[in-house]
N, C-alpha and C positions, 0 to 999 in steps of 0.2 A: 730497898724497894720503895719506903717514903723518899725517899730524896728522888728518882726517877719518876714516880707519880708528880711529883712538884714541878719537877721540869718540863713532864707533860701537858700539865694542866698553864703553865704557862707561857709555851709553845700556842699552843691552842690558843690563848689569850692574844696574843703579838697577831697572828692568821685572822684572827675578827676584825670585821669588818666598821664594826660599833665602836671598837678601841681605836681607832688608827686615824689620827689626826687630819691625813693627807686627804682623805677621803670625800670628806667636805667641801674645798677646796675645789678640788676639782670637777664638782658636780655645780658649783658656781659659775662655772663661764656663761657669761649672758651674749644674748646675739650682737650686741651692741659691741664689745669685744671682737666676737668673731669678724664683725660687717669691718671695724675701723681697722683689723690686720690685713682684712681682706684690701681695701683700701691705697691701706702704706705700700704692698707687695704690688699694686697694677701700680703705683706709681713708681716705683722701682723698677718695675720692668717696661714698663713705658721711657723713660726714664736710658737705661740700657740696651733697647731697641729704637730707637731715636739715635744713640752713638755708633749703633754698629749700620743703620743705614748710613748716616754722612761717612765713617770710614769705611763703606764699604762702598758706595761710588769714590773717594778718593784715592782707593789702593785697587783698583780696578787689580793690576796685575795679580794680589793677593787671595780677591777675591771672587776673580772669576773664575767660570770651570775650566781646566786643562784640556778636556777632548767634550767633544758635544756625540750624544748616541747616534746621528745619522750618520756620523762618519764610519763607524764600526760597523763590520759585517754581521746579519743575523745571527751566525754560527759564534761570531766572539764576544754576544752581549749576555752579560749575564742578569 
C-alpha cells in the first residue's frame, strides 16, 4: 500500500504543471518571433508562387483547364 501511494504521489508530481520544465519555454514566444516566421513563410511562398506563375504560362498545355464550363450542358455540371 506505501509503495502504491509513492507512486501516486509521484504520478501527481510529473502532471504539475509547476515541475515541468517545458512549460516555461513555451510561454516564452515573444511576437518578435512569431512576426519574423511570419515573414520567412510570405517569403517562401512568395518565393513559390512566383515559380509556378512563369511555369505555368510556360507549360500552358499542363496547365491549362481541359474543358471550360460553357461548354457543358446545365444538366452535366456539377
Amino acid at each position: 500500500m506505501d509503495k502504491a501511494y509513492a507512486l501516486l504521489i509521484k504520478r501527481q508530481n510529473i502532471a504539475d504543471e509547476n515541475n515541468d520544465p517545458n512549460v516555461g519555454k513555451a510561454r516564452g514566444v515573444s511576437t518578435e518571433a512569431f512576426v519574423s516566421t511570419l515573414i520567412v513563410n510570405l517569403v517562401v511562398f512568395a518565393v513559390l508562387f512566383l515559380i509556378f506563375a512563369v511555369l505555368r504560362r510556360s507549360n500552358r498545355r499542363i496547365y491549362a483547364p481541359r474543358t471550360y464550363v460553357s461548354a457543358y450542358p446545365l444538366a452535366r455540371r456539377t
